[in-house]
C-alpha atoms as a printed R data frame, in Angstrom:
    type eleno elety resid chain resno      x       y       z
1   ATOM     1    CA   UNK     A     1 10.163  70.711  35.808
2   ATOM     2    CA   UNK     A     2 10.077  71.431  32.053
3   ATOM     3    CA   UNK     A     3  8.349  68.780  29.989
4   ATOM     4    CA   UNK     A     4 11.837  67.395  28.301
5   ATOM     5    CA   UNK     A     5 13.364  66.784  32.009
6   ATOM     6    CA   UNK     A     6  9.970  64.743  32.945
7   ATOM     7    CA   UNK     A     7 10.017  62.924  29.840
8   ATOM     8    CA   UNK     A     8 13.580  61.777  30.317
9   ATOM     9    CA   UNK     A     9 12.763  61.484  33.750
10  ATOM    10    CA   UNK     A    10  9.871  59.104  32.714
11  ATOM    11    CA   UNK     A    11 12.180  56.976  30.191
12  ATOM    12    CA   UNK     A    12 14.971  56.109  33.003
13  ATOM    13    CA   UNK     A    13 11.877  54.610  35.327
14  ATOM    14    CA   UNK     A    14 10.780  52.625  32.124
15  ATOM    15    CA   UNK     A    15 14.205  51.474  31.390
16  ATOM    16    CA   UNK     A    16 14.813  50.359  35.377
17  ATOM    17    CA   UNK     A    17 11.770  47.737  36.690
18  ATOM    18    CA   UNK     A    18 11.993  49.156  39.958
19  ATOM    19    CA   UNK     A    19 12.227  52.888  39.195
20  ATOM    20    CA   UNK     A    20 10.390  53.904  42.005
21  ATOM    21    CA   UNK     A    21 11.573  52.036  44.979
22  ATOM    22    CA   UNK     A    22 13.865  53.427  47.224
23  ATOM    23    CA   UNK     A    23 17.522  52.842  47.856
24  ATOM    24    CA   UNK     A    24 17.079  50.343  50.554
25  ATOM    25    CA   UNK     A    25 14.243  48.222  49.128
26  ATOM    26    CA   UNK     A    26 15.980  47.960  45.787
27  ATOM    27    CA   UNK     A    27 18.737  46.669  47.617
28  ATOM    28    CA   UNK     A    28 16.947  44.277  49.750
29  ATOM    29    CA   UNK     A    29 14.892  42.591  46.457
30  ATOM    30    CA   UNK     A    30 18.209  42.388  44.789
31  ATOM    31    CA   UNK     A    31 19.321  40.374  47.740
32  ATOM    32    CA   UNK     A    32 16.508  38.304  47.205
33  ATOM    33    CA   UNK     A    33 16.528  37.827  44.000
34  ATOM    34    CA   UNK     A    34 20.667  36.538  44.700
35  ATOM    35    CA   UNK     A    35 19.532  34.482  46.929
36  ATOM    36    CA   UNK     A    36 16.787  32.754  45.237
37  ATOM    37    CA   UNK     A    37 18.359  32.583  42.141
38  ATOM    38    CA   UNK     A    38 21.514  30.784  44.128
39  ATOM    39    CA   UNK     A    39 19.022  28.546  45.703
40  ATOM    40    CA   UNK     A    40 17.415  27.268  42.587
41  ATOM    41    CA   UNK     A    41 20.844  27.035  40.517
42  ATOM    42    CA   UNK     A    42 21.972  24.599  43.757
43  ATOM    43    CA   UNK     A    43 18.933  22.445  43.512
44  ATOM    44    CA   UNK     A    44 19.248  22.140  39.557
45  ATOM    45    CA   UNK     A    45 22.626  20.869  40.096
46  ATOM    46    CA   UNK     A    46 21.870  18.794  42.358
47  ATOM    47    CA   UNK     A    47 18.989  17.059  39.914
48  ATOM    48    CA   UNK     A    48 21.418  17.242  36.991
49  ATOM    49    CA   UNK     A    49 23.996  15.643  38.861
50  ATOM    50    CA   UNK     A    50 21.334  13.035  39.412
51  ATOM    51    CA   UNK     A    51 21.017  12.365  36.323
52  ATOM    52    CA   UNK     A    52 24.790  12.181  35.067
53  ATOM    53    CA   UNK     A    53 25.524   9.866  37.414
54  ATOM    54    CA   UNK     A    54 24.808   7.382  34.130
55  ATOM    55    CA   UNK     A    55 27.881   9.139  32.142
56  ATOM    56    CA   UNK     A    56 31.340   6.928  32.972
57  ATOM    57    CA   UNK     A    57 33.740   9.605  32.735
58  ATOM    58    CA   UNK     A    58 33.888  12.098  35.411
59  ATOM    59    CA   UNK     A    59 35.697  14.592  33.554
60  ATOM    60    CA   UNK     A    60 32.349  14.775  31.201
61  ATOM    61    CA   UNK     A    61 30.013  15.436  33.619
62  ATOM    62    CA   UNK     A    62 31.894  18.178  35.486
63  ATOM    63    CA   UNK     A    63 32.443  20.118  32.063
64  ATOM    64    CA   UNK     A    64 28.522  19.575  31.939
65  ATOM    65    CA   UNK     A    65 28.015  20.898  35.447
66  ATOM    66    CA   UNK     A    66 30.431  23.849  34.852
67  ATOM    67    CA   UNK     A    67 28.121  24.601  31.510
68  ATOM    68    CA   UNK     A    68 24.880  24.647  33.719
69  ATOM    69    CA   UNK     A    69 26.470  26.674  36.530
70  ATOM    70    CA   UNK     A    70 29.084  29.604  35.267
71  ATOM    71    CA   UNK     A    71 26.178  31.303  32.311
72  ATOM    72    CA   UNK     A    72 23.363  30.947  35.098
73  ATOM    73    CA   UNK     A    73 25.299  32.634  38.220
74  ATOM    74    CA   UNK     A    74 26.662  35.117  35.377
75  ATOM    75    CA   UNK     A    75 22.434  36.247  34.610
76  ATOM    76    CA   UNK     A    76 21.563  36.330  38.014
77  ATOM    77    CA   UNK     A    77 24.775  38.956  38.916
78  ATOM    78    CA   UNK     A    78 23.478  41.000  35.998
79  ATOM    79    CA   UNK     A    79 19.780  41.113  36.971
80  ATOM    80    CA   UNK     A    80 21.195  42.393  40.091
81  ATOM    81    CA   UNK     A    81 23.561  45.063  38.589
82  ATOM    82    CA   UNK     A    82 20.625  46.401  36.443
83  ATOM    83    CA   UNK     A    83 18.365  46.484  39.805
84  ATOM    84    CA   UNK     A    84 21.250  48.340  41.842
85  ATOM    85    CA   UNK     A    85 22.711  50.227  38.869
86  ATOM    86    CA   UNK     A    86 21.038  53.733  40.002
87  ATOM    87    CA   UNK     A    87 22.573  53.249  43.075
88  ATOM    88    CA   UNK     A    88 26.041  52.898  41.578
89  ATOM    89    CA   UNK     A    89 25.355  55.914  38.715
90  ATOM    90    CA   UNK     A    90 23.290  59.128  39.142
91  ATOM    91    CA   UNK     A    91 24.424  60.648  35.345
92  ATOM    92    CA   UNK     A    92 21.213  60.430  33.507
93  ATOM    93    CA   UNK     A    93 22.710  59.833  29.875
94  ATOM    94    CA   UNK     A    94 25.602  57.218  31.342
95  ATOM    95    CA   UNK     A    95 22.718  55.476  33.338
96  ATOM    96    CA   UNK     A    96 20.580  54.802  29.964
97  ATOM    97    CA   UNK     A    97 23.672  53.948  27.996
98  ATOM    98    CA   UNK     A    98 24.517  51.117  31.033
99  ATOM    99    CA   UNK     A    99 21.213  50.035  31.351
100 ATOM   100    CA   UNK     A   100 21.087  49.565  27.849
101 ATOM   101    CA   UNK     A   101 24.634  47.597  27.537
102 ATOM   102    CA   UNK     A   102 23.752  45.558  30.699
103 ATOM   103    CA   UNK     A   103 19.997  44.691  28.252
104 ATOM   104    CA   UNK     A   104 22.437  43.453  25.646
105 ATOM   105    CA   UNK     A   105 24.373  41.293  28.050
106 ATOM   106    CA   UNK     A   106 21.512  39.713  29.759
107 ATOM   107    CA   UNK     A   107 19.842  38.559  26.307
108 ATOM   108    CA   UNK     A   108 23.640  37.214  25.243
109 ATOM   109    CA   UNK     A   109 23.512  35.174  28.892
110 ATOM   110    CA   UNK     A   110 20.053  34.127  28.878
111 ATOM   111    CA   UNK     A   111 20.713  32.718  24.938
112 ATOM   112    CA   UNK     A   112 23.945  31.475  26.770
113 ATOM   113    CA   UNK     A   113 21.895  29.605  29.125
114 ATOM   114    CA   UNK     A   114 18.751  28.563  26.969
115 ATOM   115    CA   UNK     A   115 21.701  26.599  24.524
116 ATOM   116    CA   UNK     A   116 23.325  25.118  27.363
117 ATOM   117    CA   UNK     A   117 19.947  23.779  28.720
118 ATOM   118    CA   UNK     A   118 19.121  22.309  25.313
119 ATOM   119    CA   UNK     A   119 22.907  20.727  25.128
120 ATOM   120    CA   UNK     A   120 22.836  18.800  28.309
121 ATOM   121    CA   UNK     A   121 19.037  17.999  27.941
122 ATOM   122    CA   UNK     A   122 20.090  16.238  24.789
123 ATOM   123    CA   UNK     A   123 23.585  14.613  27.097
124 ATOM   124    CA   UNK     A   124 20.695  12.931  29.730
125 ATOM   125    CA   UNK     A   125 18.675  11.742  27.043
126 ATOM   126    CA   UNK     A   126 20.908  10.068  24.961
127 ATOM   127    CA   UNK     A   127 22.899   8.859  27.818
128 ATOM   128    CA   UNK     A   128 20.225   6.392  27.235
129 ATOM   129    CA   UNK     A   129 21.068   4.763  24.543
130 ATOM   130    CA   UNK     A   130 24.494   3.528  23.636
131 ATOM   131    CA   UNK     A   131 25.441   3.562  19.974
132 ATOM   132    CA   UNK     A   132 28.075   1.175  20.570
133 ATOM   133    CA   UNK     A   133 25.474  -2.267  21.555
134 ATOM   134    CA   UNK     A   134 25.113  -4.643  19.090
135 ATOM   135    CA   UNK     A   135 21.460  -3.940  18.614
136 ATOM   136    CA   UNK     A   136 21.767  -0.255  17.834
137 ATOM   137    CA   UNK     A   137 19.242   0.383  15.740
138 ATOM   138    CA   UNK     A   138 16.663   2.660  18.124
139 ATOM   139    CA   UNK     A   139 19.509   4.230  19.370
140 ATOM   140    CA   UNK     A   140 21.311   5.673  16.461
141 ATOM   141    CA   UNK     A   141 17.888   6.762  15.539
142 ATOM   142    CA   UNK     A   142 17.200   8.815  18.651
143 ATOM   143    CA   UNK     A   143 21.346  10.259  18.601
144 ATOM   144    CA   UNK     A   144 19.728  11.548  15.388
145 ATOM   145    CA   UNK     A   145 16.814  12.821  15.489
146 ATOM   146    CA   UNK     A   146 18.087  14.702  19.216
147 ATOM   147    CA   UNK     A   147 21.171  16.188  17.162
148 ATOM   148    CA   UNK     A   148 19.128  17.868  14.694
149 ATOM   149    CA   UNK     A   149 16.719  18.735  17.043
150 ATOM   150    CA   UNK     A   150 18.976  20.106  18.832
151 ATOM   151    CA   UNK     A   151 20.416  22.307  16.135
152 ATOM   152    CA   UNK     A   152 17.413  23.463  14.853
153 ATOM   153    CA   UNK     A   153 16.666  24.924  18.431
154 ATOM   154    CA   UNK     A   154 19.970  26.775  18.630
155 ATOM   155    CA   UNK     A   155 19.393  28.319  15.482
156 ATOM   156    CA   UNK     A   156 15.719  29.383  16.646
157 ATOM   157    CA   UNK     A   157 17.660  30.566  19.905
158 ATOM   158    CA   UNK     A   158 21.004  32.350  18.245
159 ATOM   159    CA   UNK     A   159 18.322  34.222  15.625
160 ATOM   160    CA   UNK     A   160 15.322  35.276  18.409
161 ATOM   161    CA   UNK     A   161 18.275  36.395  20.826
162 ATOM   162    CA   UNK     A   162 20.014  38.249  18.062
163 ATOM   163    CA   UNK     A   163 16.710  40.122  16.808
164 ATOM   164    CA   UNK     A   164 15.852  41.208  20.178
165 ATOM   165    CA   UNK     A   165 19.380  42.838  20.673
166 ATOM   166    CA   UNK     A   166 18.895  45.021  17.442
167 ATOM   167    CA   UNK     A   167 15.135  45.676  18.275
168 ATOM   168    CA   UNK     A   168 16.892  47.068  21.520
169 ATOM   169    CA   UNK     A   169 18.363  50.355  19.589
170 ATOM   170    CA   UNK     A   170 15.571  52.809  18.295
171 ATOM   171    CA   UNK     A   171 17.015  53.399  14.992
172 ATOM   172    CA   UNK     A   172 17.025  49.969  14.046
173 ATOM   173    CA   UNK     A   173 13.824  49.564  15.721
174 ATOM   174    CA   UNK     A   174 11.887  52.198  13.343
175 ATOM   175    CA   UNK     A   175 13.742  50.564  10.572
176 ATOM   176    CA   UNK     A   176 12.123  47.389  11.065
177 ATOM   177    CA   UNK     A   177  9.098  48.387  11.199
178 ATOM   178    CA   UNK     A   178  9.227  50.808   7.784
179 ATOM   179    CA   UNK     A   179 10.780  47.161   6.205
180 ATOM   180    CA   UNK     A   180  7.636  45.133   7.477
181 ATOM   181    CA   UNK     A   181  5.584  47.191   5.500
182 ATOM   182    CA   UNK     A   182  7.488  45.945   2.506
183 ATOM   183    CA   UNK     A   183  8.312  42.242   4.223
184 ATOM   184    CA   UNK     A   184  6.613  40.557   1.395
185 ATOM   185    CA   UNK     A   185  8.864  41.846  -1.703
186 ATOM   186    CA   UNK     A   186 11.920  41.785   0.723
187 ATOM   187    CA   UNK     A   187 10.742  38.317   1.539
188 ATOM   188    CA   UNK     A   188 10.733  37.184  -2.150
189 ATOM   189    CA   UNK     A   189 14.417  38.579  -2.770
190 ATOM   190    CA   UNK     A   190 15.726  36.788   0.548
191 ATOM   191    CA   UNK     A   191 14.223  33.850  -0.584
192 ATOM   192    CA   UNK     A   192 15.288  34.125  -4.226
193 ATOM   193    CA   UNK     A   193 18.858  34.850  -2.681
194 ATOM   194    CA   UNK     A   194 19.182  31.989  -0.073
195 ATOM   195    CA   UNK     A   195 17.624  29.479  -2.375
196 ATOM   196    CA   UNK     A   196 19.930  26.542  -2.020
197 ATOM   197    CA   UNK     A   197 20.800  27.092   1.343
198 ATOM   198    CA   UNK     A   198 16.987  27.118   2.804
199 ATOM   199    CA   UNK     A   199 16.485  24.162   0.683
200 ATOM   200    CA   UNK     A   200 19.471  22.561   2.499
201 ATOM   201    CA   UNK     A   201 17.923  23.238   5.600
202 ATOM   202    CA   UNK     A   202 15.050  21.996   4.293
203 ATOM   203    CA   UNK     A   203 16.995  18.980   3.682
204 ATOM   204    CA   UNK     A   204 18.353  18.751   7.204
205 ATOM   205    CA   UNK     A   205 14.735  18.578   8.841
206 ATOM   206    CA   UNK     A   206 13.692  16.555   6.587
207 ATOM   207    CA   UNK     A   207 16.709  13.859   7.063
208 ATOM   208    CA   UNK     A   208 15.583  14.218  10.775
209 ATOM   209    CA   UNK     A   209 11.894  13.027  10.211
210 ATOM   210    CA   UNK     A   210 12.149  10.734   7.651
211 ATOM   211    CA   UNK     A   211 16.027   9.170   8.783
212 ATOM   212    CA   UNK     A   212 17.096   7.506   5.236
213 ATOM   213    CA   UNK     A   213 20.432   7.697   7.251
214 ATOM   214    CA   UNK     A   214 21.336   7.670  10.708
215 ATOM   215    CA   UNK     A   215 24.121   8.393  12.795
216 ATOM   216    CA   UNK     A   216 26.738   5.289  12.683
217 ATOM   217    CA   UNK     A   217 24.766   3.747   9.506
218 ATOM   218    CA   UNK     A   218 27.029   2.207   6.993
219 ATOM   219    CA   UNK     A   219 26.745   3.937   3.793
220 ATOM   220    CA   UNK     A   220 28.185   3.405  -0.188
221 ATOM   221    CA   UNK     A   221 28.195   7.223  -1.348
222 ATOM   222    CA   UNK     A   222 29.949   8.065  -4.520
223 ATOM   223    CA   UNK     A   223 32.010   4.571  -4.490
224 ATOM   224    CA   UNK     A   224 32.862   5.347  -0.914
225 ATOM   225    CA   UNK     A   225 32.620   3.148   1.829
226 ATOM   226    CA   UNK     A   226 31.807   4.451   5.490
227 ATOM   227    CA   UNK     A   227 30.244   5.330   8.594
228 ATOM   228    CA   UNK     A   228 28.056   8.111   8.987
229 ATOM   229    CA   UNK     A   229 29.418  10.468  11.739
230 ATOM   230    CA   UNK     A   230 27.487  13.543  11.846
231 ATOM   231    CA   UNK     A   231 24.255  15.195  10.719
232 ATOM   232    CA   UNK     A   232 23.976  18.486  10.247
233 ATOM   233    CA   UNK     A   233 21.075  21.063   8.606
234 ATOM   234    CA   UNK     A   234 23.216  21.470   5.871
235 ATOM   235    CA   UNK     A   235 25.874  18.858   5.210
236 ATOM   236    CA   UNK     A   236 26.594  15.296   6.513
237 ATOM   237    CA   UNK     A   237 30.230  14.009   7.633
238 ATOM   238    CA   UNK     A   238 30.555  10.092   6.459
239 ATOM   239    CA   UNK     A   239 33.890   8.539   8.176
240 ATOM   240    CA   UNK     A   240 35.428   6.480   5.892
241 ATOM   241    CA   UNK     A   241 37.290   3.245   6.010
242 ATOM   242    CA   UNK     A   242 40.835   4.941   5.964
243 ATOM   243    CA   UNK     A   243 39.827   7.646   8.356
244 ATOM   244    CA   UNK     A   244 39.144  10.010   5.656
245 ATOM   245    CA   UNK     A   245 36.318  12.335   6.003
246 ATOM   246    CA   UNK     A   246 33.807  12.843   3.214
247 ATOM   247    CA   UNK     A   247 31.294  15.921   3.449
248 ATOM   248    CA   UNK     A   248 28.388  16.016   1.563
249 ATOM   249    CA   UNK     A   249 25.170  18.000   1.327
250 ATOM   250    CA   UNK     A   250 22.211  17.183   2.829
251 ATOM   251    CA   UNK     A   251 19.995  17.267  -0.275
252 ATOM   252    CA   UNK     A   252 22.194  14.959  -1.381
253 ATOM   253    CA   UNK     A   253 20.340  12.105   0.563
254 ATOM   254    CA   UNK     A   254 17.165  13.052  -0.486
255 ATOM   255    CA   UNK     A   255 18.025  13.123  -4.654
256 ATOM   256    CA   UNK     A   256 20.447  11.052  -5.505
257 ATOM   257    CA   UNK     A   257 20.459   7.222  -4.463
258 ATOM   258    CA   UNK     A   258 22.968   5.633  -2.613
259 ATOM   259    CA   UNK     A   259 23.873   2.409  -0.637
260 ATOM   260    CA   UNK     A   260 22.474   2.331   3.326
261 ATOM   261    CA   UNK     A   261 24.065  -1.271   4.823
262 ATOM   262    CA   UNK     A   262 22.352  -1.119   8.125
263 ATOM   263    CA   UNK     A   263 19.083   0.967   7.213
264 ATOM   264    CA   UNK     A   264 16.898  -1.913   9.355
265 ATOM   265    CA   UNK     A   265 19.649  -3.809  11.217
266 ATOM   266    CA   UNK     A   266 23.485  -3.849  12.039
267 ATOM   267    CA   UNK     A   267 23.526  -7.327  10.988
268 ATOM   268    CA   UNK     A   268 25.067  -8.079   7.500
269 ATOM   269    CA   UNK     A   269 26.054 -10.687   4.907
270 ATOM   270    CA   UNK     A   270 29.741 -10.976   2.940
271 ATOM   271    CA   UNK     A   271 31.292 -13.323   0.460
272 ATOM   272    CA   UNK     A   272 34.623 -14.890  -0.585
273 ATOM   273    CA   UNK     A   273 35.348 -15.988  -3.537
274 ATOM   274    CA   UNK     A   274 37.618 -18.785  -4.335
275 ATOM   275    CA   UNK     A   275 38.543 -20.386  -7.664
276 ATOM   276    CA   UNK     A   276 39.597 -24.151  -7.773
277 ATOM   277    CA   UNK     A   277 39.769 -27.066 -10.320
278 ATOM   278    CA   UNK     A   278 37.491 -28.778 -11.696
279 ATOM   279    CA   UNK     A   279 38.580 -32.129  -9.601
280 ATOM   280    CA   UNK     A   280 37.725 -30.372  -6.045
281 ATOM   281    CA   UNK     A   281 35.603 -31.994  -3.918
282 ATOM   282    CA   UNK     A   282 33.085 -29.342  -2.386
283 ATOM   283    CA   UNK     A   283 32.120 -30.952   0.476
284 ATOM   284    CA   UNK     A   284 35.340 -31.222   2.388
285 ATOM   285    CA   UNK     A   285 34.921 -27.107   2.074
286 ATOM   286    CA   UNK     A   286 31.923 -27.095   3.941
287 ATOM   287    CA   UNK     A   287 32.697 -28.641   6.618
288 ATOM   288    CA   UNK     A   288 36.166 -27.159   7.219
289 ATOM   289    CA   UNK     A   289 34.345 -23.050   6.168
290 ATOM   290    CA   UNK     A   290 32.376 -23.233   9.354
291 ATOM   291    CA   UNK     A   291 34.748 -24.608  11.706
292 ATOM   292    CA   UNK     A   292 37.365 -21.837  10.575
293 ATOM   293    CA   UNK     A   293 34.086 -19.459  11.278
294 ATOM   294    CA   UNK     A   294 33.951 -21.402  14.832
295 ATOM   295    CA   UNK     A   295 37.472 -20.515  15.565
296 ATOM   296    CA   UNK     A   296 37.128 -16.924  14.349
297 ATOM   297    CA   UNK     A   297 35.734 -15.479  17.760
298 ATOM   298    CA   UNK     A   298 33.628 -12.947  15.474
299 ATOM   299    CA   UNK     A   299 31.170 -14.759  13.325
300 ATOM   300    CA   UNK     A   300 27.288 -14.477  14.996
301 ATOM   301    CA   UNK     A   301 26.542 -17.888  14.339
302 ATOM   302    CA   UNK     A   302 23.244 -17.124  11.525
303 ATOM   303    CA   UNK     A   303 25.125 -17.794   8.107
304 ATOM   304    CA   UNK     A   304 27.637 -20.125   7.007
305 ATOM   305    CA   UNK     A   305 27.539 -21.323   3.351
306 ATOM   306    CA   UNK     A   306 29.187 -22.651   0.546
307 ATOM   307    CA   UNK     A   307 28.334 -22.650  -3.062
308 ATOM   308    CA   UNK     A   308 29.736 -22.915  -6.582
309 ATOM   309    CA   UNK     A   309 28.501 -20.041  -8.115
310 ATOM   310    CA   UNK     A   310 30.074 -19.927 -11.825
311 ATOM   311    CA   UNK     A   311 32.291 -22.280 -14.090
312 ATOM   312    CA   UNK     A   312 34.989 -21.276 -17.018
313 ATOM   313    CA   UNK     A   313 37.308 -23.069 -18.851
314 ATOM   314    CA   UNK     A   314 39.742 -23.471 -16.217
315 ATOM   315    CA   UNK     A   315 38.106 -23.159 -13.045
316 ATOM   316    CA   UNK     A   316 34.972 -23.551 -10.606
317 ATOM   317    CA   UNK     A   317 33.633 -20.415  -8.725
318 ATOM   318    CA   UNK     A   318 33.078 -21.413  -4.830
319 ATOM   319    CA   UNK     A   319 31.221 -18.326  -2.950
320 ATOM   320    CA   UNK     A   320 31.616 -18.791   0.722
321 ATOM   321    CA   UNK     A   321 28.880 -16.727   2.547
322 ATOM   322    CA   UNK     A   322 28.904 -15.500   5.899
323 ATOM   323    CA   UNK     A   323 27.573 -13.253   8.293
324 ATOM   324    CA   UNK     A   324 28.552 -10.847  11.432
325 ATOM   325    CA   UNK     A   325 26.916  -8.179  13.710
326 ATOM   326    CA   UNK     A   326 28.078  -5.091  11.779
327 ATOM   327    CA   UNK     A   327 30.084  -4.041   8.592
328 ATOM   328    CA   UNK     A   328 33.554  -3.921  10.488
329 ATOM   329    CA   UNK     A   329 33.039  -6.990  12.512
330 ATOM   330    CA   UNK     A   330 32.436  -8.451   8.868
331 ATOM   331    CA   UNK     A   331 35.400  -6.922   7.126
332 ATOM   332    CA   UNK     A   332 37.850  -8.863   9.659
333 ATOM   333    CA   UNK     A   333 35.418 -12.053   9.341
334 ATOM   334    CA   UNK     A   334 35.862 -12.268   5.178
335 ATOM   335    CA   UNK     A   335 39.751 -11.430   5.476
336 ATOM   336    CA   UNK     A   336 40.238 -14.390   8.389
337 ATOM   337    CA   UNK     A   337 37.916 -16.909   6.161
338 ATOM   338    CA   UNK     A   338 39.490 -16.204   3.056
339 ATOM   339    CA   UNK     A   339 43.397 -16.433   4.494
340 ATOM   340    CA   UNK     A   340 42.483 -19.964   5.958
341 ATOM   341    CA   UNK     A   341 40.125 -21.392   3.263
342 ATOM   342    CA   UNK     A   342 43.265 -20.566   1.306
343 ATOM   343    CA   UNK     A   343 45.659 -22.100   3.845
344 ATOM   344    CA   UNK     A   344 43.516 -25.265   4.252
345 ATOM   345    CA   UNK     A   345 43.387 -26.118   0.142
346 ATOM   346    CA   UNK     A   346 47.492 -25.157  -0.070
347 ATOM   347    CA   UNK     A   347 48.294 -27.474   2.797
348 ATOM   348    CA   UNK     A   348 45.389 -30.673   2.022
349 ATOM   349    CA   UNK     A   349 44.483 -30.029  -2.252
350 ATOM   350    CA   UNK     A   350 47.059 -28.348  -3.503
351 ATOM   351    CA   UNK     A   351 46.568 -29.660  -6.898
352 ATOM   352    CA   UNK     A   352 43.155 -28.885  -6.849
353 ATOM   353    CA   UNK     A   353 44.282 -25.187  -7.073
354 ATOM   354    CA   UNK     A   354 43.577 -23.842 -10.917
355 ATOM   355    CA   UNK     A   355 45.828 -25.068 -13.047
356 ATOM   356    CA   UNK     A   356 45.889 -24.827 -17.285
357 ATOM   357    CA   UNK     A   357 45.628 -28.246 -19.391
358 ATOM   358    CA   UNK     A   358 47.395 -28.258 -22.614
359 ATOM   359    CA   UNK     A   359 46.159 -31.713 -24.452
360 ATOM   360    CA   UNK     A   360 48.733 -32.902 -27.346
361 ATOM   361    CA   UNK     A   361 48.685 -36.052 -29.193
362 ATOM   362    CA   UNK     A   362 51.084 -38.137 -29.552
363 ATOM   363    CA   UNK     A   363 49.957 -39.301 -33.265
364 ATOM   364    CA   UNK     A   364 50.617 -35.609 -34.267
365 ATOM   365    CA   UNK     A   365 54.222 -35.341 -32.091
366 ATOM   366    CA   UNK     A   366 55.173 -37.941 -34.205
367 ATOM   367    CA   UNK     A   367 54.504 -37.410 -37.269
368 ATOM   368    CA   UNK     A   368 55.841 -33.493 -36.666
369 ATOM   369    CA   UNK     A   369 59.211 -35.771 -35.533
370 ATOM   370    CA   UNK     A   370 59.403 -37.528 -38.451
């Protein structure tokens, strides 16, 4: 054997694990590793389904299973191709070029499977804790911090899975290593480069750690009024009142102020306003504001007030305050109070509504007559 044959000879046993078993015993620890591979997927299912039991719709958690099963059977039947593949091909150039193609696919699966693993670990977490209780505070800020947690280990995942595949190829291989020599200028240009959008992932993580906003918070951003619906690295989704979406940047958050409703609790306080004559009683109003909040079926019960507020020529101010669990529960709240407050005065006072006085005297009308 010339020295070329041996050292291709020697390259095919480095590219195959098991270069020098023979037929049958390659064969029999692919079997094995089928079988245990099988066995473990079973009992991981059978602890995730544990676990999902907590998720009400049963379309959700087989879309989960069906995540955790088809990308793990898929790596196991490809460590088993590579295993049996010199049984299948004796072609010493095709054999390197499938071994090599079957690599690539086994680093796409396994990154298939590490993302899927961090996805549902994230689902059985957060199954946890419901967003949509009254007292949602901890648990917008875990559906937070988990989503960019998440994110930032896909990225990790997606980037490590895709530099492997290139470092696969020796031509890209040796160019990588002639461009680490020079990683530090290379370094300073990519940075230079990607400026803004590093510093909005920057942005992202820090969003994550230091939560200013979380998911479902009730925001004010640029005279908009909304919910905050998702969180990415690099931009933030608010949902606002008309269903509108409004995208902004992360660094956004972290430079420029804006409005956060529910930054320590749900619960909130609105006003009415309501502008009568000066010859209203005010205490009748009282009474009649929190029975009106009574009957409203949405007011918590913590705030119920009534107060004049402001005087002008023509009128009295009256501010009715009141309270709810959240912004929306509030909205309804303010348009209910103020539609019956108004209701109330039209049907009991309804010349106590504001009126203009004109004051003539009766000297002057008569001597203008005359």
């Amino acid at each position: 054997m010339t020295l070329s044959e041996y050292l291709i000879t020697f390259e095919i046993k480095k590219m195959n694990l098991f270069g020098g078993i023979e037929h049958v015993e390659r064969i029999f620890i692919s079997a094995i590793v089928i079988v245990v591979g099988v066995v473990i997927i079973y009992f991981a299912i059978r602890w995730l389904s544990k676990y999902l039991k907590v998720l009400k719709e049963k379309l959700v958690r087989k879309r989960i299973v069906r995540r955790a099963v088809i990308p793990s059977l898929l790596f196991v039947a490809l460590i088993s191709l590579k295993l049996n593949l010199p049984l299948v091909i004796s072609d010493v150039g095709l054999l390197a070029n499938a071994s090599h193609f079957i690599t690539i696919l086994l680093i796409v699966t396994g990154t298939w499977v590490a993302i899927n693993i961090t996805a549902i670990t994230r689902i059985i977490i957060l199954s946890n804790y419901d967003v949509q209780q009254k007292n949602n505070l901890h648990a917008r800020k875990m559906h937070t911090q988990l989503r960019i947690i998440e994110r930032i280990i896909v990225f990790t995942i997606i980037f490590f899975a895709i530099a492997s595949i290139l470092m696969t190829f020796d031509s890209i291989r040796r160019i990588g290593i002639s461009l680490f020599a020079s990683a530090g200028v290379a370094g300073l240009i990519l940075g230079l480069a990607a400026q803004k959008v590093i510093g909005g992932m920057l942005a992202g993580i820090q969003l994550a750690i230091t939560q200013p906003i979380r998911i479902d918070d009730v925001v004010i951003v640029e005279k908009e009024w909304g919910w905050i619906e998702e969180i990415t690295l690099t931009y933030v989704v608010i949902r606002l009142w008309d269903k509108r979406r409004l995208v902004v940047p992360s660094t956004y958050f972290i430079e420029k102020p804006f409005e956060n409703w529910t930054r320590t609790s749900a619960q909130i306080l609105g006003t009415v306003f309501i502008y009568t004559d000066y010859t209203m009683p005010i205490e009748p109003l009282r009474g009649v504001f929190e029975e009106i909040l009574k009957q409203s079926g949405i007011w918590d019960g913590n705030v119920a007030n009534v107060q004049v507020t402001n005087s002008t020529n023509h009128s009295l101010e009256l501010r009715f305050l009141m309270s709810a669990v959240d912004s929306p529960t509030l909205w309804d709240l303010r348009v209910y109070a103020r539609e019956k407050m108004v209701e109330f005065m039209q049907q009991n006072y309804p010349e106590k509504l504001p009126r203009a006085r004109v004051m003539i005297d009766k000297d002057e009308m008569d001597s203008s007559n005359q």
